[in-house]
N, C-alpha and C positions, 0 to 999 in steps of 0.2 A: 364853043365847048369842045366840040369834038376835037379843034388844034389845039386847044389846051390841053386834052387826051393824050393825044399821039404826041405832044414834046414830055408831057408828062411818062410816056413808055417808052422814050429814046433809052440807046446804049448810056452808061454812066460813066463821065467825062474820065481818061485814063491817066493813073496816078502817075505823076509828074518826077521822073528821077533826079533825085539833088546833084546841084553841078560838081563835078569834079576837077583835078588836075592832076599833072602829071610832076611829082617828088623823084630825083633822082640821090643816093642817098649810098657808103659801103656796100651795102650788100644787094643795091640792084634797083630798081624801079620799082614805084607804088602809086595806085592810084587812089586820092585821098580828096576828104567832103572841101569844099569849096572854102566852109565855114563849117568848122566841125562844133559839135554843141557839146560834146564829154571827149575832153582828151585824159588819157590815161599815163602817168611816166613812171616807167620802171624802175626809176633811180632816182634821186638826188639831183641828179649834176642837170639831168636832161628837165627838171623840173626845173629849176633853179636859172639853165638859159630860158625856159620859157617865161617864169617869172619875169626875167629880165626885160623883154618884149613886151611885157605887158600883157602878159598871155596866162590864166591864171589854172592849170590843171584840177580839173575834176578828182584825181585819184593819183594817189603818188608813193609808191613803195620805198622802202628805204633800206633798198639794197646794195647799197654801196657802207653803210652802214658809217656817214659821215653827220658825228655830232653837231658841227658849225652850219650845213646843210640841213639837218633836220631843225634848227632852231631859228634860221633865217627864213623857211618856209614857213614853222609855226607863228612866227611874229607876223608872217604876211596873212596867216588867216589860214594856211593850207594843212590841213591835216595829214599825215607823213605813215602809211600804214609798216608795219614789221614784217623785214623784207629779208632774211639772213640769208637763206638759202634759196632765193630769185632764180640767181645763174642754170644755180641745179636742178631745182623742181618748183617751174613758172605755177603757183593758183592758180590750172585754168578756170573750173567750175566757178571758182572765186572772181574772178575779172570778167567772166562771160558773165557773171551778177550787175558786174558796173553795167554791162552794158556802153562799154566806149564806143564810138565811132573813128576813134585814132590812138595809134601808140606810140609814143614816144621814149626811144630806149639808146641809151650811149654804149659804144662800141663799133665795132668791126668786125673781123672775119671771128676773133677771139668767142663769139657771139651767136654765130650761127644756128647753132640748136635751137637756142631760145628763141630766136628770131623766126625759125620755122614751126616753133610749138605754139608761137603768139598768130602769126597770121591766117590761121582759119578765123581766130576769134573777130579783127577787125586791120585794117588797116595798119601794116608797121613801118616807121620810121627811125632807123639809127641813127645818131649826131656822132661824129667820130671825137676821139678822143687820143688813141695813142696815136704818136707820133705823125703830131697835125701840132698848128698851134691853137692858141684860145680865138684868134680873129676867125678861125677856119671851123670853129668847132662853132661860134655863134654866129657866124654867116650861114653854117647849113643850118641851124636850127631857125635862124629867121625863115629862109626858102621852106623850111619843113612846114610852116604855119601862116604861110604867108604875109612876113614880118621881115622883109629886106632891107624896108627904110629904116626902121626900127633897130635891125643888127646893124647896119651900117651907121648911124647916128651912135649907137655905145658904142660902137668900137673908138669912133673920133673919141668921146669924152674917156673912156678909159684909157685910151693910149697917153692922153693928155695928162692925165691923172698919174701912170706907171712912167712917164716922164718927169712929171715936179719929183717925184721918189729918187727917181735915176739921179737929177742935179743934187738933192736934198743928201745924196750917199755920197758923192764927190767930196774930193780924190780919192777915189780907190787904191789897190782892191778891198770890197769888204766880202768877208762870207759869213755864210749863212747855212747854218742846219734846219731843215723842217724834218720832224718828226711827228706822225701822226699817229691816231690811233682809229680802229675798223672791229665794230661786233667786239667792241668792249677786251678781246686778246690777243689783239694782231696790230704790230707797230712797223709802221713803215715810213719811207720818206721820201719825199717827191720824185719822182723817177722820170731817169730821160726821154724825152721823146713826145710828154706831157701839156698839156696846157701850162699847168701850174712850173713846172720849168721854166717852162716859156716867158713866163712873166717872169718869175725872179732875175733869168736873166736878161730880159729887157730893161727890169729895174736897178742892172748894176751889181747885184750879184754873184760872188761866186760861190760853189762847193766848196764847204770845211775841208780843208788840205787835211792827207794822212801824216801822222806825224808830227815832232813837236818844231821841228826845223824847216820844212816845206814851206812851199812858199802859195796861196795860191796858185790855180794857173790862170788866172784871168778869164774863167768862160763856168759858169752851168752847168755847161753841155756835158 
């Protein structure tokens, strides 16, 4: 009895820190859960690679303010909160509610503030976006969530994929206009430097020539 006393008023076994790694990512190093149980994404795009991976985000704002993006996430089941003014003035009171254990947010230097106004809350992770391509934009987001094989595997089948496209557009050249729309009065069009460039011109692609005589010039870019 009495050993069963004295184990009974031992010290109480000390709480066990969840493992981490090391993310290197734009804007710097982060150290992030192992296996994170709420991830949070800022945007669209960064939700969207993680869906891709098979990686389903807890909470995802829609600050990028991409129709096709919030409607491929809602079909996945993910709920897309309203995100106009993210860049400018992050919800913190509102995300320290989620309670994440990780952020996931696209950009670069473009980003900074935000990226410093998130990281008291929890852990932040940028996927870059400008002037990278789309292989590079979801290779870092596999590394972000520990999903390598994962980004590496789509990238094979997409490339595969932006290829039968490529044949299927032969003989060139053909162009091609995108024109989108962002927060319902803001129209733009894919811009250099982009994933989505990237692709079109991987697909054969080119930029609508100026002018009614112009010739393409054979590139995207």
């Amino acid at each position: 009895m009495a050993l069963v006393l004295a184990a009974c008023g031992g010290p109480a076994p000390a709480a066990t820190e969840p493992e981490t790694r090391t993310v290197s990512h734009p804007l710097g190093e982060v150290q992030v859960p192992e296996e994170p149980a709420s991830i949070l994404a800022t945007d669209e795009y960064a939700a969207l690679n993680l869906l891709a991976l098979g990686v389903e985000p807890a909470v995802v704002y829609g600050s990028s303010g991409s129709e096709v993006g919030r409607i491929v996430l809602e079909d996945a089941g993910v709920t897309v909160a309203p995100g106009a003014t993210f860049s400018e003035s992050p919800p913190i009171e509102e995300i320290i509610g989620h309670a994440p254990d990780m952020i996931v947010m696209t950009g670069g230097a473009e980003m900074q503030e935000t990226y410093d106004a998130l990281s008291p809350v929890a852990p932040v992770v940028a996927v870059p976006y400008y002037d990278t391509t789309w292989q590079e934009s979801l290779t870092a987001a596999g590394a972000a969530v520990a999903r390598t094989d994962q980004a590496e595997s789509m990238i094979r089948t997409l490339a595969g994929r932006i290829g039968a496209v490529q044949a299927a557009s032969e003989p060139g050249p053909t162009s091609l206009s995108v024109v989108a729309e962002t927060h319902g009065d803001c129209c733009f069009s894919a811009a250099r430097g982009t994933p989505l460039q990237a692709i079109l011109q991987a697909a054969g692609f080119t930029r609508r020539y100026r002018g009614r005589n112009q010739v393409p010039s054979g590139s995207y870019a």
